[in-house]
N, C-alpha and C positions, 0 to 999 in steps of 0.2 A: 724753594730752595733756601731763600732765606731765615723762614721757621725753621728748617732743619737745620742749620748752622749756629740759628740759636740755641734750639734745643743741644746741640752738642757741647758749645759752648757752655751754657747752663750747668749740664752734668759736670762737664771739667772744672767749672768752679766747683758745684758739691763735693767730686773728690778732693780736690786738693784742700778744702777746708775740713771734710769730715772723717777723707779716708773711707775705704770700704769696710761696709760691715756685717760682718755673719749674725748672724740669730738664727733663734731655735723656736716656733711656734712664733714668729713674727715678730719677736722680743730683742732689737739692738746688744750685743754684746761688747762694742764699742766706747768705752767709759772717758776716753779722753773729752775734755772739757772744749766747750766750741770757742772759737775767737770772738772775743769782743772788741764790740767798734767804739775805741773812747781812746783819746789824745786828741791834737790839735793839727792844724796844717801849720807847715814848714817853709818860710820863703825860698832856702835852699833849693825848693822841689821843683816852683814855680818856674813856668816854661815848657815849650814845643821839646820833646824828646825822640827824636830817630834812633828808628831800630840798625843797628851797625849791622844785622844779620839779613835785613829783610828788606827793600828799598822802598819807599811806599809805607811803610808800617809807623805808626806814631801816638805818641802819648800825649794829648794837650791836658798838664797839669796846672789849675786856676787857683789862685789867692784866696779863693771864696770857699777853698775844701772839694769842691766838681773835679770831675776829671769827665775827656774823653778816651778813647780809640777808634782811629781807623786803620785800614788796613786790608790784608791779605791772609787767608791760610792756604795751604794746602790739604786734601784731605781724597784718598783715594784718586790721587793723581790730577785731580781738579782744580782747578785756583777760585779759590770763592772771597768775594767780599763782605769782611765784618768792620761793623763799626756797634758801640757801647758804650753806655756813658754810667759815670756814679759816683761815689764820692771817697774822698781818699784821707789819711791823717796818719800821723806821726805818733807812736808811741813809744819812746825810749831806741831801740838800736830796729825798729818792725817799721815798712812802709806798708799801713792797711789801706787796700782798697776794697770797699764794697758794692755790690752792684744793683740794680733798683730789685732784684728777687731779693735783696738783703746779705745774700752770700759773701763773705769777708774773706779774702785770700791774704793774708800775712808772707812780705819779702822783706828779706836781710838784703840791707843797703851797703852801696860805699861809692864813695865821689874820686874819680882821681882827675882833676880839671874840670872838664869837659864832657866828661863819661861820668855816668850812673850804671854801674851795676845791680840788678836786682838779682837776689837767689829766691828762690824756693826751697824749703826745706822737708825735713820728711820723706817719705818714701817717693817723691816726687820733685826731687831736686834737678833742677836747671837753671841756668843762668838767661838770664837777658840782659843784653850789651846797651844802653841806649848813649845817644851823643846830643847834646845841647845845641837847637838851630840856635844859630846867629839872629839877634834882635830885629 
């Protein structure tokens, strides 16, 4: 079950980094240019991050550029356990994270306190709410 979770997992990165793509004779028709993983980590970022949506769900972002996740999804009515590690950096107004297949998912950030908002952008726009544990 856990393979499967990844493997889904996986894809949703791919989308969200590459978007879906039509071809004709196996030939990508998809010209947008792929994200690249280059800036710096942020001390801003550094810290345990809960999900405000999800109870259980958490971002531990490290000083050294690592990140993890653990947590919960839902998925055809199941609660399954994920957890994912990789590494993240700041590039101008983008939090990148990418993951050990390489996959780079690019989020528009904003701090107000306590909260980190991340968006998604793209035809796959959603937010995620997270809150800064207490030290």
């Amino acid at each position: 079950m856990k393979r499967c979770h990844s493997l889904v997992l996986a894809a949703g990165l791919v989308l969200a980094v590459t978007g879906c793509q039509s071809s004709e004779e196996g030939v990508p028709t998809d010209d947008r240019p792929k994200v690249v993983f280059e800036g710096k980590p942020d001390e801003r970022f550094v810290a345990v991050w809960n999900s405000k949506e999800t109870a259980g769900n958490a971002y531990t972002i490290k000083g050294d550029g690592t990140y993890s996740y653990k947590g919960v999804v839902f998925m055809q009515g199941k609660k399954i356990d994920n957890q994912f590690e990789g590494e993240w950096l700041v590039n101008g107004d983008r939090l990148l994270f990418k993951d050990k297949n390489g996959n780079v998912v690019p989020y528009a950030y904003k701090f107000e306190g306590d909260t980190l908002t991340l968006s998604l952008t793209g035809r796959l726009k959603r937010d995620t709410v997270l809150i800064k544990a207490p030290n």
